[in-house]
N, C-alpha and C positions, 0 to 999 in steps of 0.2 A: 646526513649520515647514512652510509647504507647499510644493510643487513649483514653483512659480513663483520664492519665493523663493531655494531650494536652490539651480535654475539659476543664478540669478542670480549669486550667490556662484561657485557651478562653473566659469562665464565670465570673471569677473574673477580665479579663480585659475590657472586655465589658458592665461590669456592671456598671464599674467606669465613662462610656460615655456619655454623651450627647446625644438622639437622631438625632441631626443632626449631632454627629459625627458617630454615628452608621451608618445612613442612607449615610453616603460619603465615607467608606469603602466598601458597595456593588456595587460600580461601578468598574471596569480595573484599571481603571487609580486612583486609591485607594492614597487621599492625606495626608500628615504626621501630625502626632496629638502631636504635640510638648510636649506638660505638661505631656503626656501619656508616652513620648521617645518613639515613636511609627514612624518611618521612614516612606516615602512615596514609596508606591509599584504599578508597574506596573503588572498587572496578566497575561497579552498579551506575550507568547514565545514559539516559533514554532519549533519543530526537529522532525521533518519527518522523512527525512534521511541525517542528521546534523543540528545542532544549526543552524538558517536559521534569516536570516536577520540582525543581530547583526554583523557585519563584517566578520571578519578572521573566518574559522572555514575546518574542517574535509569535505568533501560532497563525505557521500556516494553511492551508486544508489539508484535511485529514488522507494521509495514502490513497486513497483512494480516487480522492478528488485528484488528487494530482496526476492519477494514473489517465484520468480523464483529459488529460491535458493534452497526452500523446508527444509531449516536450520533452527529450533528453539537456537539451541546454539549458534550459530553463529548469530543470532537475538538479543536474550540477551546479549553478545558482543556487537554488535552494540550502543545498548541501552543503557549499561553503558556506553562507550563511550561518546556518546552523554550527559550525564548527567555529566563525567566529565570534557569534555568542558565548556558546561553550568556552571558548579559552580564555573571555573577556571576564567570563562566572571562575573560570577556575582562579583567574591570577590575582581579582578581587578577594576570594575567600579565601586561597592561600594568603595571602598577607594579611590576612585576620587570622591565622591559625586553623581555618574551619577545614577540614577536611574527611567532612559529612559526604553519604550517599547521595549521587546525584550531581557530585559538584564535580566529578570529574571528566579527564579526556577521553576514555574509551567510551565509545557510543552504543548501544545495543539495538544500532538496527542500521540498513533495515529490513523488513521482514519481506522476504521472497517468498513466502509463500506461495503455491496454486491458490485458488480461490475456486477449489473443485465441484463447491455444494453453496448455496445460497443460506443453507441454514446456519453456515457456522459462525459466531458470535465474532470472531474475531478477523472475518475475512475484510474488512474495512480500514485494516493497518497492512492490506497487501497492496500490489499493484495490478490485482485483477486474475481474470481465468487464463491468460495466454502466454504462455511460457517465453515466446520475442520478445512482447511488450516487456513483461517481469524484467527480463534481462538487461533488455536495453535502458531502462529505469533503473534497476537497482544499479549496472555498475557504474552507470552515470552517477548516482547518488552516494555511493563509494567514490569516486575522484574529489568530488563537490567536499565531502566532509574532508577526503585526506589531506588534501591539495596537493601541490606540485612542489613546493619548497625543499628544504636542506633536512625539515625534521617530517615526521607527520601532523598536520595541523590538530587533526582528532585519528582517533582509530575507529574505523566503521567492524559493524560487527553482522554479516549476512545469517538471519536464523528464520526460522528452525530446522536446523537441518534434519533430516530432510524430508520423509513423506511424512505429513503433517498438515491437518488442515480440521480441526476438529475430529470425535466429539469433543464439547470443554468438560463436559460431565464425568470424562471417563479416560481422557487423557493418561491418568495416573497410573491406570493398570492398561489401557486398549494397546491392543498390538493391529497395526495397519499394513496387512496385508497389502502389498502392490508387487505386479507383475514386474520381471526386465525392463519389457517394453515401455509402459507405464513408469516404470522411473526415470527412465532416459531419454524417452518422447516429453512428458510432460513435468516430472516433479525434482528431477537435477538442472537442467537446462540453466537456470536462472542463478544457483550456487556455481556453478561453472564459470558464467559469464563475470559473476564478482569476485571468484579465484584470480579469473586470469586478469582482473582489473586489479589486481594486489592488495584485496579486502586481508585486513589486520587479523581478522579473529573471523570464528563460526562460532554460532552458538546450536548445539546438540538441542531437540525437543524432552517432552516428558516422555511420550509415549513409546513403544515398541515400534520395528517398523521389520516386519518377516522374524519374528520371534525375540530379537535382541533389541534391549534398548539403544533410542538412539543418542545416549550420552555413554555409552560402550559399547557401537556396532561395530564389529569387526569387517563387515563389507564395507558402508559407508565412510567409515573415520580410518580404516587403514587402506582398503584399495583401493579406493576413489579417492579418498579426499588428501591424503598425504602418497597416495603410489600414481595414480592415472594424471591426476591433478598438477602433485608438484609441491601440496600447500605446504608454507613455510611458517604462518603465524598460530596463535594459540588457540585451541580451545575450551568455552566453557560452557559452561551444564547450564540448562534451563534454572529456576529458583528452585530448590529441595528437589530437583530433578534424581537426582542421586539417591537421596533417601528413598524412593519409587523403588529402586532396586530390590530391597530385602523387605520393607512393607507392603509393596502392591504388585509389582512384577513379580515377586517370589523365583528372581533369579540368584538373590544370593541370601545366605543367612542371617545376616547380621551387616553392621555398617563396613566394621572393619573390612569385610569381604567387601562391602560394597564399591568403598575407597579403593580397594585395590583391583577389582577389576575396570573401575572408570582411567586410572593411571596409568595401568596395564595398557587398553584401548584408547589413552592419547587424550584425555580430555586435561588439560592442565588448571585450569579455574574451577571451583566450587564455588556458584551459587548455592549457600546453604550453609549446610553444617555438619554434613557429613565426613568433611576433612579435618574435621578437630579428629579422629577416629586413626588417621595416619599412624603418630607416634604411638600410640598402641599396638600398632599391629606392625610395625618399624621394630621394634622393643620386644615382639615376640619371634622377628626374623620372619612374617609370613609377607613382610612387604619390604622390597630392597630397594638401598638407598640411591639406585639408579635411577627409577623412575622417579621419584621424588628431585631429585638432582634436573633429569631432562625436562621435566614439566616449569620448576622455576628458571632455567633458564630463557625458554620462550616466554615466561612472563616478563624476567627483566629486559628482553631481548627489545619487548614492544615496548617499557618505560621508556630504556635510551633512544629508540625511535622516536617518541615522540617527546625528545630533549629534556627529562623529567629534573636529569642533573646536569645539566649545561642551561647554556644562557641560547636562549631561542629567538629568533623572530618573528616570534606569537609574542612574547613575553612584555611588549608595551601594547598589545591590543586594547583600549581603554574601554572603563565599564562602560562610558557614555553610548558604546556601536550597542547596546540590545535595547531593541524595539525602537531604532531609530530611526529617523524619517527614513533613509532608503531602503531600511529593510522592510518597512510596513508596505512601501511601492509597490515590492517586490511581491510582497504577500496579494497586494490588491491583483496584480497583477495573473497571479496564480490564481486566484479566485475567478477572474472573470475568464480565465482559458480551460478551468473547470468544468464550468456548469453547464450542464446539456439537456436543450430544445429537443424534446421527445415528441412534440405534437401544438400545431399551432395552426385553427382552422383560420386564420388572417387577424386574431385580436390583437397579436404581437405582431409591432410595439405597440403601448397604448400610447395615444396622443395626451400629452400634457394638456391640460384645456382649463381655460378661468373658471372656478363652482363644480369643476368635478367631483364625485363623491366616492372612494373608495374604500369597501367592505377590506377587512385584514381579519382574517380570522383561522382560526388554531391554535391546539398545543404548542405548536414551536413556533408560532406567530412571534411571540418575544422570548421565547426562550436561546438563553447565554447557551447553556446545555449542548443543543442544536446546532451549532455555531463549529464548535473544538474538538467533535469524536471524544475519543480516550487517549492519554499518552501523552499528554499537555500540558503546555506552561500556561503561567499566569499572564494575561493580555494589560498592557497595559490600558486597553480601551475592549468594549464591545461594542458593536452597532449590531442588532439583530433586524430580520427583515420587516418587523413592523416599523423599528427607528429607520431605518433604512426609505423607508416608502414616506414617512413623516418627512425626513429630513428634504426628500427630493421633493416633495409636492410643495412647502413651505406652505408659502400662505395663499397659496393660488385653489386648493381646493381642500376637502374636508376629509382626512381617514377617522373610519367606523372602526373600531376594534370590539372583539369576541372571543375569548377562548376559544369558546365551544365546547369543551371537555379538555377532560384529564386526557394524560399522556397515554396510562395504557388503567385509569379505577374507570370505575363505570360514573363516578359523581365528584367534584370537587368539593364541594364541604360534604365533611362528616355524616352531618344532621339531613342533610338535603335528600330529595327524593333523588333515585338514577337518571341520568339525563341533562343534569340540571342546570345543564350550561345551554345546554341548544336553541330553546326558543330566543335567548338572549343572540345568540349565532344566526337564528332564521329572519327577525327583526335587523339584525345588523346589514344582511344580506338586502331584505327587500330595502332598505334605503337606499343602499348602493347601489350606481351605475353598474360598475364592475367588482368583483368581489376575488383576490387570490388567500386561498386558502393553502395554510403552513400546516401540513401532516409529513407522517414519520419519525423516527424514532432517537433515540439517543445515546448515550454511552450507558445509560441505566437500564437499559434492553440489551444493545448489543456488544459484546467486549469480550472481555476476558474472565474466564470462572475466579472466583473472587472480588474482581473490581466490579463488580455489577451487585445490580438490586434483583436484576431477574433468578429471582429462587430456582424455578420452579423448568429451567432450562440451562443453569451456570452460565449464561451471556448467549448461548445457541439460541433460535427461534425455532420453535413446533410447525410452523407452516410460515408462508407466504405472508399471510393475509396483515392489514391493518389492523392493531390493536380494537377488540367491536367496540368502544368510544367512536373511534375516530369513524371505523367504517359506516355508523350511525350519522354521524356529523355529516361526514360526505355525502350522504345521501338524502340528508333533510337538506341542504345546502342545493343540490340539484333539483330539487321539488319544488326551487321556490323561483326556476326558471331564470334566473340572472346569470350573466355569462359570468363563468367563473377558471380563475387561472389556478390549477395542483400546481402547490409548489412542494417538493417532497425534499427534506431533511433526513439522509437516512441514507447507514453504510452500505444496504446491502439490495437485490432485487426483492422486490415485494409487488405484492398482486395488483396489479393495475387497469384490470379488463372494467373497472367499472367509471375508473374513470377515463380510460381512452375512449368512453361509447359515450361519458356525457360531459364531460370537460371542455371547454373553447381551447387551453392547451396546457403542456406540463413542461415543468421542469423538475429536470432530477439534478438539483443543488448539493447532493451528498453532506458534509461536515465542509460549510463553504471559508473554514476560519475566522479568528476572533472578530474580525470587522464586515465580515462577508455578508453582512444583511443589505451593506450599501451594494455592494456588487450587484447581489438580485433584482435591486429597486431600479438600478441605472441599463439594465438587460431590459427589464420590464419597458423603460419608457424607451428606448431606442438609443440611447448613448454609447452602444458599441453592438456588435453582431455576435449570436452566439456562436461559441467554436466546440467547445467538449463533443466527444465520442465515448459511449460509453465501454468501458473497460473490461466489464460482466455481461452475459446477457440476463436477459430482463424476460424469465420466462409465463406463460398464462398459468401454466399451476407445476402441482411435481409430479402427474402422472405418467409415468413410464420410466421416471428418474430410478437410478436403484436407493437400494435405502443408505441412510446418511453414514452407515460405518462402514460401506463398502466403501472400499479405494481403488477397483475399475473406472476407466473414464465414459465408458458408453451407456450413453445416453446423457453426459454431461458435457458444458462447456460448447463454445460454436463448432468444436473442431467434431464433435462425437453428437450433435443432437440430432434426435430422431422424428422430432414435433416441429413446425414452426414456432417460431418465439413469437413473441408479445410487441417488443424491442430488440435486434439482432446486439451482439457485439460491434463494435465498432462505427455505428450510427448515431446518428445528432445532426439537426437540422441548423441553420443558419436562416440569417433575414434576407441571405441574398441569392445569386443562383448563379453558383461557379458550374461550368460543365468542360467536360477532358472532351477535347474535339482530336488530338491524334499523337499518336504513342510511333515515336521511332528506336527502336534498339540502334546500336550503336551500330551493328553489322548482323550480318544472316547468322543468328546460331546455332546451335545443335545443341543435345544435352551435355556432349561429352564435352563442350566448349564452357558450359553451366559450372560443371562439376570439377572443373581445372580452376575458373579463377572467378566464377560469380558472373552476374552481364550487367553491361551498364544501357542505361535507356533514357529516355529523352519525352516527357510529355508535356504538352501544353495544355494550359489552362485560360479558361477565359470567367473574368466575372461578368454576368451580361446582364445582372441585378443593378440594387441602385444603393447598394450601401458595399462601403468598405468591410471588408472580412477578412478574417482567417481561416482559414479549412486548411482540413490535416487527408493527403492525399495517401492511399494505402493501398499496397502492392500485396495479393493472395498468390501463393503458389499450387498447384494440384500434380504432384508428379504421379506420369503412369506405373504403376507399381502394387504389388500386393500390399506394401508394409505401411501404403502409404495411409495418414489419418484418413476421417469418411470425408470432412469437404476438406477445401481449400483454404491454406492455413498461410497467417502474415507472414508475409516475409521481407517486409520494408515499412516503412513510412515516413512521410513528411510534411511538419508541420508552413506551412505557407501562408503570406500575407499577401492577398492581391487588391487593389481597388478597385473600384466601380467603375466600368467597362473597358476596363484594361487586360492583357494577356499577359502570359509569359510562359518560358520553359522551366521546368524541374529537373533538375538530374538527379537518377536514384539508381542504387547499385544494389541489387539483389544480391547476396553472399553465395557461394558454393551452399557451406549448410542449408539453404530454404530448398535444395534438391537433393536432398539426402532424406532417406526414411529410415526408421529405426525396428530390427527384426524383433521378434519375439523373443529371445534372448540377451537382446539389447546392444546389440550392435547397430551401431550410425552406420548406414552403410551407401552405398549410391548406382541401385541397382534398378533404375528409369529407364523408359526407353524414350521416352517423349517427356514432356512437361508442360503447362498448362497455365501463363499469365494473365492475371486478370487486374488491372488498375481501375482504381474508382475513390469515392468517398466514402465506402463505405464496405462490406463485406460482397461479392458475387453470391448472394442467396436470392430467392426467391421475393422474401419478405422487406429485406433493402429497398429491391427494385418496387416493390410495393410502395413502402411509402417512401420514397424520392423521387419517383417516376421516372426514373432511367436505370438501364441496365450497367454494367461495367464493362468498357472496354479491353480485350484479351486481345493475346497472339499465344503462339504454338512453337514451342521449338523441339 
């Protein structure tokens, strides 16, 4: 069905209404219009990375991980996935009647976020700091969920729009200042890229963003997002985002106003409650029955989209497809293209060997927790990375397990002195050959202000550093001289200078999914090559960073940093040693040949290691220009399988946009006189070529 048609129908149903029936379909929890045969819908369902909340379900790695992947294919995989669970949950619980939060088609994500500050709690549900990457992820993830068919499979929903990235403390009333430049360089890009992929829905954040909310901004929601844009489908407000209005914003006085300036500026869904307030202010003539009229029709417009009253071909989807053997493949699959080799002075892989003995110890040693982020279903299985390392060793040698400590208290019983796990942790260790320790954090630290435990920062982190448990743990643990593997759990960059100085090697595992402990155990002994890059960089502390509620980017992100990092963007080691021996453009080009239709190029790889890999090959741009970012910013990549001592060619087509810079006023503009490529595995820095030991090969046009 297409959108011409859908309205059409939308029009004719909604005209048949009642204003107060009109006015009870723009709320979530949207209730059934009997005489109408108009079922009651909930719009509230979450699949980040799986159908989340609703029970049983798939859980893949957490955003993040996945952004680690540097896989747009294997993203839309995901996504449909996800959407065919979803429809399997929805067609199940409709034929029971249930038509509960959570069980529905529109999906609320996923989150495009920047990932502009390391501290913010919920940066772990994005797809990282780089505005390409974000793009090429999110609207890959938007096809994945929508599909291609006659109806929409699910409705993806691209949020928060749009500058938005923390604090969580202060969301409610913080207005986020951002420059032109600054929104158009970095914090649109991404809602762009899922517009034009024909993302169903936006969802508006809580906070202000240049003084107006952004569930009523008249910049954002009228001249961008429905005038520059184009956008056709509906929006909806953050949860009680609306309410912020006349409570914490103190832009309007009351609800009623509230309601009606959110309708006014186009927001058609109400998370919340603030649209019970409509027919009041309807009734006193301060809110006219237009807006009310256009908003439900873009609501019904997406039901017939996604065949809500026709007979669909979703509609025998059977329960049996969630968390079924191929989707769990799948998951495994995404897990092991996740996880990223940060440092490995030769320990990795370890050799399997008869009477081995291996130390396992940490908080997230066996923590489920550790495993699924936030935003999650129910796994039908977990394997965490101690079961994980159990199950691969069997019977051939002996794992030691330790907690060590608590997650983030200073003692685990009650009664017990502070500490009280460690000497049990340091014993464990001196037994063991080798010893990989599970540190980092969880959804009960990092997340969203109310789904978390973390009081005392609403899901944001105060610094870098390891909860002092763990940082105590790690360092009794290196005292006792046994080589020992970080293995890190955990969404976001955290301090790592102490163990890159005494660690044999790390891995940053992120949120590896419900089964992902097997993934780490089968990387550990050599059963596949690491591939992940990491997404974020991975900085040694936040000094010179601005502070957390500026929304400038300088001195944040690979594109504005002013320090060497710790771990660049874009790096991750492998077992094996792919090297780019020669780059052909397709012909001699110019800029002005760049800036007409993109260039295409031609490089070879060779793996001249001794293991089969994947590596993800990544094209920097640097055009000469004032407007242009400080370094050289992606402008391609591709993920690649090559085997051991094999070659081959890549072809990658850099776009016109990776030679365009964006003015202070925020025009894209393309006013280079040269440009500057650079291909590699990893970012053209400084710190890259440090630890890979090779530079990246450029040319000039």
């Amino acid at each position: 069905m297409n959108r011409k048609e859908a309205e059409e129908r939308a029009v004719h149903l909604v005209d048949q209404m009642t204003v107060e029936e009109m006015a009870s379909q723009l709320r979530y929890d949207a209730p059934a219009i009997e005489r109408l045969h108009i079922p009651a819908y909930n719009w509230w369902s979450e699949g980040l990375h799986g159908v989340a909340r609703a029970g049983t379900a798939t859980v893949f790695p957490q955003a993040i991980g996945l952004a680690a992947t540097f896989d747009p294919v294997l993203i839309e995989k995901i996504g449909d996935t996800i959407a065919t669970e979803a429809r399997a949950k929805y067609n199940a619980a409709s034929a029971h009647g249930d038509r509960d939060i959570y069980k529905g088609l529109t999906i609320w994500s996923p989150n495009v976020n920047i990932f502009r500050d390391p501290r913010w709690g919920r940066g772990h549900e994005t797809y990282g700091e780089d505005p390409y990457l974000t793009s090429r992820l999110g609207e890959s993830f938007v096809k994945g969920l929508q599909g291609d068919g006659s109806y929409l499979k699910t409705a993806a929903c691209a949020k928060h729009f749009a500058v938005h990235s923390g604090p969580e403390k202060e969301r409610h009333h913080f207005d986020a200042k951002a420059t032109r430049k600054d929104m158009w360089e970095t914090y649109l890009p991404a809602f762009q890229a899922c517009v034009e992929a024909g993302v169903e829905s936006v969802m508006g954040a809580y906070n202000r963003t240049n003084g107006e909310p952004c569930c009523a901004n008249t910049y954002l929601m009228e001249e961008v997002l429905r005038g520059k844009w184009h956008f056709e489908g509906h929006y909806v407000s953050d949860c009680w985002a609306i309410k912020d209005f006349h409570e914490n914003h103190k832009v309007t006085r009351n609800a009623e106003e509230s309601a009606y300036l959110a309708l006014e500026k186009g927001c058609d869904l109400n998370c919340g409650c603030t649209y019970r307030e409509i027919m009041p202010a309807y009734k006193k003539g301060d809110l006219p029955l237009s807006l009310i009229r256009r908003a439900a029709i873009r609501l019904f417009t997406t039901r017939f989209l996604l065949g809500m009253f026709d007979k669909t071909e979703y509609d025998e989807i059977p329960y049996e497809t969630i968390a079924c053997k191929e989707h769990l493949a799948l998951a495994k699959k995404a897990a092991e293209e996740s996880i990223v080799l940060l440092k490995n002075d030769g320990i990795l892989p370890l050799k399997k060997k008869k009477g081995m003995t291996i130390g396992v110890i940490g908080p997230n040693a066996d923590s489920r927790e550790a495993l699924i982020g936030n935003y999650h279903g129910t796994p039908p299985r977990y394997i965490t990375v101690l079961e994980g390392i159990q199950d691969y060793l069997g019977e051939d040698g002996r794992v030691l397990y330790a907690q060590g400590c608590h997650l983030y208290k200073d003692r685990e019983e009650a009664l017990a002195q502070p500490d009280d796990r460690i000497s049990e942790a340091v014993s464990c260790a001196e037994h063991a050959d080798v010893v990989v320790l599970c540190l980092g954090l969880d959804e009960t630290l990092e997340g969203e202000e109310g789904d978390t435990g973390n009081s005392y920062a609403s899901g944001d982190k105060l610094d870098l550093l390891l909860p002092p448990p763990q940082q105590r743990l790690l360092e009794a643990v290196a005292k006792t001289k046994k080589p020992f593997i970080v293995c890190l759990l955990a969404g976001s960059a955290m301090d790592l200078n102490f163990a890159d100085q005494e660690a044999a090697a790390i891995l940053q595992a992120f949120y590896p999914g419900a089964e992902g402990g097997r993934e780490v155990a089968r990387l550990l002994f050599g059963e596949y090559s690491p591939s992940g890059k990491l997404p974020v960089t991975i900085y040694r502390d936040l000094t010179e960073m601005p502070a957390f509620t500026d929304y400038t980017m300088r001195g944040r992100t690979y594109r504005y940093l002013t320090k060497k990092p710790l771990y660049p963007f874009g790096y991750g080691l492998t077992y094996s040693d792919c090297v780019i021996d020669e780059i052909q453009p397709e012909k001699e080009y110019t800029y002005e040949d760049a800036v007409k239709d993109g260039i295409e190029i031609k490089v070879h790889v060779e793996n001249r290691g001794s293991y089969d890999t994947e590596e993800v090959l990544q094209g920097y741009v640097k055009v000469q220009s004032p407007n242009e970012v400080l370094h050289p910013k992606l402008g391609v990549f591709a993920r690649i399988h090559i085997k051991a001592g094999e070659g081959q060619w890549i072809s990658l087509h850099i776009s016109k946009t990776a030679f365009s810079t964006v003015t202070e006023d925020g025009e894209r503009v393309y006013d280079g006189k040269k440009a500057q490529i650079f291909i590699g595995f990893g970012q053209p820095d400084e710190r890259t070529a440090e630890l890979l030991g090779v530079n990246s090969l450029s040319f000039e046009i």
